[in-house]
C-alpha positions as CSV (number, residue, x, y, z in Angstrom):
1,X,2.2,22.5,20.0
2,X,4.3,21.5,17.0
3,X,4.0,17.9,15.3
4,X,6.6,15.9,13.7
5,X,6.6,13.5,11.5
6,X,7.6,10.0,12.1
7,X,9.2,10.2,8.4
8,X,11.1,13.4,7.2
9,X,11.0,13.2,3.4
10,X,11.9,15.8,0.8
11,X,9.4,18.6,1.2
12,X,9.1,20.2,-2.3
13,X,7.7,17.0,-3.9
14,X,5.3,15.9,-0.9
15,X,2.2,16.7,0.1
16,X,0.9,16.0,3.6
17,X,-2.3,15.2,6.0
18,X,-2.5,14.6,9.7
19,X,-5.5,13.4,12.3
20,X,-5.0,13.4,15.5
21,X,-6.9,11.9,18.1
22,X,-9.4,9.9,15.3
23,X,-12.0,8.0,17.3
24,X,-11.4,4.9,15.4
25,X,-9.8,1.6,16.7
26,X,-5.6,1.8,16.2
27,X,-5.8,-2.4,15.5
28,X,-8.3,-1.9,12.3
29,X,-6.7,1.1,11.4
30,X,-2.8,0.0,11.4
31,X,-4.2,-3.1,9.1
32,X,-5.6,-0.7,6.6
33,X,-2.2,1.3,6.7
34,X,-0.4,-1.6,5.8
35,X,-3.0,-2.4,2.9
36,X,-2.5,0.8,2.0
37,X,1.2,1.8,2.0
38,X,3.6,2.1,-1.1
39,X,0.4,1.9,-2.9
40,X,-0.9,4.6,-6.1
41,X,-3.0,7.0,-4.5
42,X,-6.3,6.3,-6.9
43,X,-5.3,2.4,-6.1
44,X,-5.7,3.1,-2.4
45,X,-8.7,5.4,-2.7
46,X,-10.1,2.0,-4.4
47,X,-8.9,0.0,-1.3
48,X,-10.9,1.3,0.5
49,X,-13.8,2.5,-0.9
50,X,-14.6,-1.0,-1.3
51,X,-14.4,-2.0,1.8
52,X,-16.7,0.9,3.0
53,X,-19.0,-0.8,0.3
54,X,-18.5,-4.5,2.0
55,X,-16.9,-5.6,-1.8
56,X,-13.0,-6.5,-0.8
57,X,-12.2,-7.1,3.2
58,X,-8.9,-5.4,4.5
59,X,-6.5,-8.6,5.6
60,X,-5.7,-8.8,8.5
61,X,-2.5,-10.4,9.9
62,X,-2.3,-9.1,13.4
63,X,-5.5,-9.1,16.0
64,X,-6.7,-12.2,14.2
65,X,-8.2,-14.0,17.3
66,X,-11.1,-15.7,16.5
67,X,-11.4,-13.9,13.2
68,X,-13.2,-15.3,10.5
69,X,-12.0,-16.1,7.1
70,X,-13.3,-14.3,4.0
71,X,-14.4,-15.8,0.5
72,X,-11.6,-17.2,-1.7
73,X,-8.2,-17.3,-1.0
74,X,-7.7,-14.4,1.3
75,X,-7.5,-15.2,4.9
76,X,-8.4,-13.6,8.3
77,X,-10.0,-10.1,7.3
78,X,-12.7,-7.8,8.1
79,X,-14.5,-4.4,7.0
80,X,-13.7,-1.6,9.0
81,X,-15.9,0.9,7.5
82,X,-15.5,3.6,9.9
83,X,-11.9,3.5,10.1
84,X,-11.6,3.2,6.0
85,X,-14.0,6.4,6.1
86,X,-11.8,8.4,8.2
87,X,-8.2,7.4,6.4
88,X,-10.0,8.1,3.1
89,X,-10.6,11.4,4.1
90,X,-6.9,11.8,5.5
91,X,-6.0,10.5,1.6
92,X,-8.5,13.2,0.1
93,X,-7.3,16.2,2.2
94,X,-3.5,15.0,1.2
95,X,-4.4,14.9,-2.6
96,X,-6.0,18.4,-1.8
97,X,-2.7,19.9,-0.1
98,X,-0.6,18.3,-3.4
99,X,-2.9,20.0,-5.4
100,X,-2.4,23.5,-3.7
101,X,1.5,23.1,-4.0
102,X,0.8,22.4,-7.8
103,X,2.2,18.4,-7.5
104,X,0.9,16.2,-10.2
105,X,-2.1,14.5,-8.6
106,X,-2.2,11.9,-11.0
107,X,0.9,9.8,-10.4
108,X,0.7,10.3,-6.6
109,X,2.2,7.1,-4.0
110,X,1.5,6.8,-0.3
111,X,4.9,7.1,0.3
112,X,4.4,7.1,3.8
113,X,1.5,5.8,6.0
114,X,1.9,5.4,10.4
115,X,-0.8,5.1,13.3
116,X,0.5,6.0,17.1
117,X,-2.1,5.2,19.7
118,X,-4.1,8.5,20.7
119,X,-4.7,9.5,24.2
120,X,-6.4,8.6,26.8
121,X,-10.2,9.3,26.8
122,X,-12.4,7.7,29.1
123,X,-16.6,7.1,28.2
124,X,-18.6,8.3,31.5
125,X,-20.5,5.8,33.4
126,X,-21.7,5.1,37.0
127,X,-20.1,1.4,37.6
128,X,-16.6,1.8,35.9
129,X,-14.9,3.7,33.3
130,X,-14.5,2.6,29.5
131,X,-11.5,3.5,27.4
132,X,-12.6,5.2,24.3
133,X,-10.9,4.0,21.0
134,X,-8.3,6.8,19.6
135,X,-5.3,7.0,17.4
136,X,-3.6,9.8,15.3
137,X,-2.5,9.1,11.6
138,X,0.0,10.6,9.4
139,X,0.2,10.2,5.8
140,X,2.9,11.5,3.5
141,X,1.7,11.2,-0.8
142,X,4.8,11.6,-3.0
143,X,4.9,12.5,-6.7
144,X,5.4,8.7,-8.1
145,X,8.1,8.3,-11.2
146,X,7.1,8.0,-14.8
147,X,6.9,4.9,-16.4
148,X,8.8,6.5,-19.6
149,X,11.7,7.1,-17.8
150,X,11.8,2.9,-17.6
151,X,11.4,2.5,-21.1
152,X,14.6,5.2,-22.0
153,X,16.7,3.6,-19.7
154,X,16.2,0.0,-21.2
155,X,16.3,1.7,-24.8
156,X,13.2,0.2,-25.5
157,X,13.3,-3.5,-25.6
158,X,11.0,-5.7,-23.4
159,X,12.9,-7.9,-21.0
160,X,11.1,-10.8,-22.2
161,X,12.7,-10.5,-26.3
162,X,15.9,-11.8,-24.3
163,X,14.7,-14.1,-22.3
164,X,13.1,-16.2,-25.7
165,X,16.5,-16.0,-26.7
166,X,18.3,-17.4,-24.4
167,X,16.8,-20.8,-23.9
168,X,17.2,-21.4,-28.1
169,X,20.3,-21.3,-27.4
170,X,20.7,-23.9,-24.9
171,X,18.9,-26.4,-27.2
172,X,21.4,-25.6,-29.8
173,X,24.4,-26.8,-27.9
174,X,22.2,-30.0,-26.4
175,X,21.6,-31.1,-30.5
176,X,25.6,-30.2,-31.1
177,X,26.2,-32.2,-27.9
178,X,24.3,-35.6,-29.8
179,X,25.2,-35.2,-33.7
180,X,28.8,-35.4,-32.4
181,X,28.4,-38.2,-29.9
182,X,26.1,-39.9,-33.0
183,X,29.2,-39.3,-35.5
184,X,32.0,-40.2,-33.0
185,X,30.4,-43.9,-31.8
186,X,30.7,-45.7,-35.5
C-alpha cells in the first residue's frame, strides 16, 4: 500500500520521514507539531529535547480542560515525553534521509509537519474494550535559504541606518515650522 503525502513539495531539495500507527496520543502530539512547524531543524530538536527533560513545557492551546498553567508567562501546557520521544526520532530519521540525498543538514526547516488519527486498536479486557491511543505523522525538512542571500539583496545596509534617519528629519521641519512663526509674529 502506497502513502501520500498530505503536502507535495519539490522533491529534489526535501527529505522525508513517516510513522504510521505511533502509539502515542494524536491531542499531545498535534500540539507538539504546531510547536514544531516552520521551525530550524536543530531549533526543534531543542523543542523537544527539553521537554523530554521536564525544562520547557509544549503549549497547549487546544485540549486545555482543566489544564494547569506552567511557570512564567506561558499558559496551559504540559510535557509529553513520550510523544516528543517518538517525533524526535521521526526528525532524526528525516535529517538521516537528507543526509543520504547529500542536502545540507545544517540549514534544514520543518517545512512541513501533520498528525492523522491512526486506526482503530482496541486493549483486551474481560468487562469492556479500551481504545488504544494511535496516530500516524508525516514530516517533510526542506533545505532552509541563506541568510547572505538577504544581505546582497539589501546591498548591505541594516534597515535600522534608515530608520534613525528619518525621524531627524521630522524634527527639522517642526524647528523650521517655529523660527518662522517666531520671526513672522513681531
Amino acid at each position: 500500500m502506497t502513502y501520500h503525502y498530505t503536502h507535495t513539495l519539490a522533491k529534489e531539495h526535501t527529505a522525508q520521514a513517516l510513522g504510521l500507527g505511533l502509539p502515542i496520543s494524536f491531542k499531545q502530539s498535534l500540539m507538539i507539531a504546531n510547536m514544531v512547524r516552520s521551525k530550524p531543524l536543530i531549533r526543534a530538536k531543542a523543542i523537544l529535547h527539553d521537554a523530554i527533560a521536564l525544562k520547557v513545557p509544549i503549549k497547549f492551546t487546544r485540549f486545555t480542560n482543566a489544564l494547569g498553567h506552567k511557570k512564567g508567562h506561558f499558559g496551559p501546557g504540559r510535557f509529553p515525553q513520550k510523544a516528543a520521544g517518538h517525533i524526535l526520532s521521526l526528525l532524526e530519521s528525516a535529517e538521516a534521509n537528507a543526509q543520504f540525498k547529500g542536502l545540507n543538514t545544517s540549514g534544514l526547516v520543518v517545512e512541513h509537519i501533520a498528525v492523522q488519527d491512526g486506526g482503530n486498536v482496541w486493549r483486551y479486557g474481560r468487562r469492556r474494550r479500551i481504545r488504544a491511543k494511535r496516530c500516524h505523522i508525516e514530516v517533510v525538512l526542506a533545505e532552509g535559504k541563506a541568510d547572505d542571500s538577504k544581505a546582497k539583496k539589501d546591498g548591505g545596509k541594516e534597515p535600522h541606518e534608515e530608520k534613525k534617519h528619518a525621524p531627524q528629519m521630522k524634527k527639522e521641519k517642526k524647528d523650521e515650522k517655529k523660527t518662522e512663526k517666531k520671526g513672522s509674529s513681531p
